[in-house]
C-alpha positions, -999 to +999 in steps of 0.1 A: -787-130-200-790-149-171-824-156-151-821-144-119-823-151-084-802-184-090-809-206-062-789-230-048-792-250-015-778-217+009-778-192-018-794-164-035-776-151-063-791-118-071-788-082-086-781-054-061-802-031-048-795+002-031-807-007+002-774-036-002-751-005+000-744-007+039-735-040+039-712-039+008-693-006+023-686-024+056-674-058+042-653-041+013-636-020+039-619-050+056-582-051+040-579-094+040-610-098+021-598-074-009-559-078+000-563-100-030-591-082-052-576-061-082-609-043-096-621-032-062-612+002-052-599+010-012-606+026+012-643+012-003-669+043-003-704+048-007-701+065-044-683+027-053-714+009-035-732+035-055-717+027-090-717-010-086-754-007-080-762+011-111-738-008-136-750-042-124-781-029-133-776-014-163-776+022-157-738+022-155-712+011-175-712-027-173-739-048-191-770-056-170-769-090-149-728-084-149-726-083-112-748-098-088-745-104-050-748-133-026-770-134+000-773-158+026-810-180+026-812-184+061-805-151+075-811-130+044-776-110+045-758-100+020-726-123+024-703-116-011-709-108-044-701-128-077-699-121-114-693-127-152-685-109-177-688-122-214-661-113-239-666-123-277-635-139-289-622-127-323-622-166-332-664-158-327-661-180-293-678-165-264-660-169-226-672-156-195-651-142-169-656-146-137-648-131-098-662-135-063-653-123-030-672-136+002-670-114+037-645-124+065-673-139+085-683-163+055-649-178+051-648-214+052-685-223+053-678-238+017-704-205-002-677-194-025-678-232-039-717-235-039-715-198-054-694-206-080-710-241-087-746-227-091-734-197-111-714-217-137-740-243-143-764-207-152-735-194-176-732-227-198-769-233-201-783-194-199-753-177-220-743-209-240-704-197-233-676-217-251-654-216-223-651-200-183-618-182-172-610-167-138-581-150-127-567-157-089-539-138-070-508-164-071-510-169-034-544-169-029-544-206-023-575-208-007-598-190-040-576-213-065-591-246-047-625-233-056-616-232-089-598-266-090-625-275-073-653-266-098-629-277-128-610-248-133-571-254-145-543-229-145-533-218-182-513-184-177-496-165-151-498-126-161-494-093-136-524-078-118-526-045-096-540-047-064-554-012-053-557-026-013-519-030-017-507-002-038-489-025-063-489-047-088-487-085-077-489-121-101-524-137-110-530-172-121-557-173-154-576-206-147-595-216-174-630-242-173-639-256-205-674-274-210-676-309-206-675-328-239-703-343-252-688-369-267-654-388-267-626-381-300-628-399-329-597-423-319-621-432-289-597-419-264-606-400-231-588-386-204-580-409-173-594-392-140-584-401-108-603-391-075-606-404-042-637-414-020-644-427+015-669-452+034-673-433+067-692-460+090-710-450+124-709-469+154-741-489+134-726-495+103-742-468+087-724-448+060-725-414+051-731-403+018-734-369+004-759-355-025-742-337-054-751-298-055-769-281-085-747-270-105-720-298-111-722-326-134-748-357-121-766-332-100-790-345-072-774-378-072-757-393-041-721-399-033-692-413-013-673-383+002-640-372-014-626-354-045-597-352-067-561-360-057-541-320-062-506-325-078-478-336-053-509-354-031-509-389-018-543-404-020-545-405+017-532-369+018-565-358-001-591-374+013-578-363+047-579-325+031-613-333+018-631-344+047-621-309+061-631-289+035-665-310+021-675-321+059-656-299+087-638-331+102-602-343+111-589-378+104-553-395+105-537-412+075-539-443+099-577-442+103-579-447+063-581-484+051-573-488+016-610-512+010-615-512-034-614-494-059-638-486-089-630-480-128-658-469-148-662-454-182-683-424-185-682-406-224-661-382-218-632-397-192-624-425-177-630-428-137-608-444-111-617-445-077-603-456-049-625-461-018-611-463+020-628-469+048-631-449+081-642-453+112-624-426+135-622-389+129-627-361+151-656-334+141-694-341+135-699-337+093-717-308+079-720-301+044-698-270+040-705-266+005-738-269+003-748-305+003-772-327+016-759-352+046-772-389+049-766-415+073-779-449+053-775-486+065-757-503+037-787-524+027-803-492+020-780-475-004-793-494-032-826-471-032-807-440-036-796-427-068-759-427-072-734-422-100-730-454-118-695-459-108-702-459-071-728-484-072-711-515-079-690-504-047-725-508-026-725-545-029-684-550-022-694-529+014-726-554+016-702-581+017-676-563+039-702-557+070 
């Protein structure tokens, strides 16, 4: 079972309570939020607030600690809810299956990624799972960058039906499988390719972001960016990035091409190229969760950072 509240750096991940029924009725009741939902009944009633309630706590048909709901630190508002659901495998594997949904007024604050980061970090260490699926409405583009986001990869398309629209529509299975712990025998491991950024102030500082509990190297700090989607430029991801991770706006022409890092970590191979940028349009905010920091260059060496951003510390040193 998992222990509960998890706690991340806006979240609470908790079990319902009846009192949370209000709040689920009226954000269930909106048809974009479960336009792409297919085990939520609509129009959403009290008697479904009702049995949620119960099941997630065991007096219903689901196991205890299935279902759980998000609730917003600062205000203390119930803002989504999130869920696994463990299935023993006839191979004697054990995967979790999981779902979210987050209220219109949430969207794009980045909690459905710190949601799903903090609660698949409790499912791999509190349920010892083998492997984490999650199944996504084909054009629900925005839910399947969570994923990617958190690791997730597509394995299977199969057909869904979607009560808010009356049909039956296509849903993508995208599967997570725990890191490995260690590389194959032949020595091999996957080549990964991301994509990072020096963002510099008007005094040279850079910003650099602190990795959320939750995903691997946890706590340590970090050059903004992410992984390069299929069909992306590098340029083309960083910009899309920067909006996502921070909230700001840059041109392809703002990015200069600076380094580039290749490291060896035991499972994959890292390759990283860094840019550096000095114009964009927005003032960063860490939308998913993450800690912000301005830090002069000859600083950076006293924060904690993954080991293949570090020898790119003494490269900028040299640059300004």
């Amino acid at each position: 079972m998992i222990n509960l509240p998890i706690v991340s750096n806006r979240l609470t991940i908790r079990l319902p309570q009846e009192s949370d029924a209000p709040r689920l009725i009226d954000l269930l009741n909106d048809v974009d939020v479960v336009a792409f939902l297919s085990h939520v009944p609509f129009p959403y009633r009290r008697e479904d607030a009702i049995a949620f309630i119960e099941s997630a706590n065991g007096v219903g048909a689901l196991p205890v600690g299935d279902a759980f709901v998000i609730e917003d630190r600062a205000s203390g508002v119930v803002v989504g809810s999130i869920g696994v659901r463990t299935v023993h495998m006839p191979d004697g594997t054990r995967v979790g299956e999981i779902g979210y949904w987050l209220g219109r007024e949430s969207w794009g604050a980045g909690f459905a990624t710190e949601a799903v980061n903090a609660l698949i970090s409790c499912c791999l260490t509190d349920l010892e799972l083998d492997r984490i699926t999650a199944a996504v409405d084909a054009n629900n583009t925005a839910s399947r960058r969570v994923l990617e986001k958190a690791g997730f990869h597509p394995t299977a398309t199969v057909d869904a039906w979607y009560p808010a629209r009356g049909s039956a529509r296509k849903s993508i299975i995208m599967v997570l499988d725990p890191p490995r712990t260690r590389p194959p025998k032949d020595g091999s491991v996957p080549i990964v390719t991301v994509v990072a950024v020096a963002l510099l102030d008007g005094d040279d500082r850079v910003l650099v972001a602190q990795r959320p509990a939750g995903k691997p190297m946890a706590g340590l700090w970090e050059f903004p960016g992410g992984k390069i989607a299929e069909g992306e430029s590098p340029e083309e991801a960083l910009i899309r990035e920067l909006d996502e991770e921070l909230g700001i706006n840059t041109e392809q022409s703002c990015l200069a091409p600076f380094c580039f890092a290749s490291h060896r970590y035991e499972a994959f191979h890292l390759l990283m190229p860094l840019y550096v940028c000095r114009v964009w349009e927005g003032h960063p905010v860490g939308r998913e969760g993450q800690a912000l920091r301005w830090v002069a260059v000859k600083h950076l060496n006293d924060l904690a950072m993954p080991p293949a951003d570090v020898p790119l510390v003494a490269m900028l040193r040299d640059f300004l």
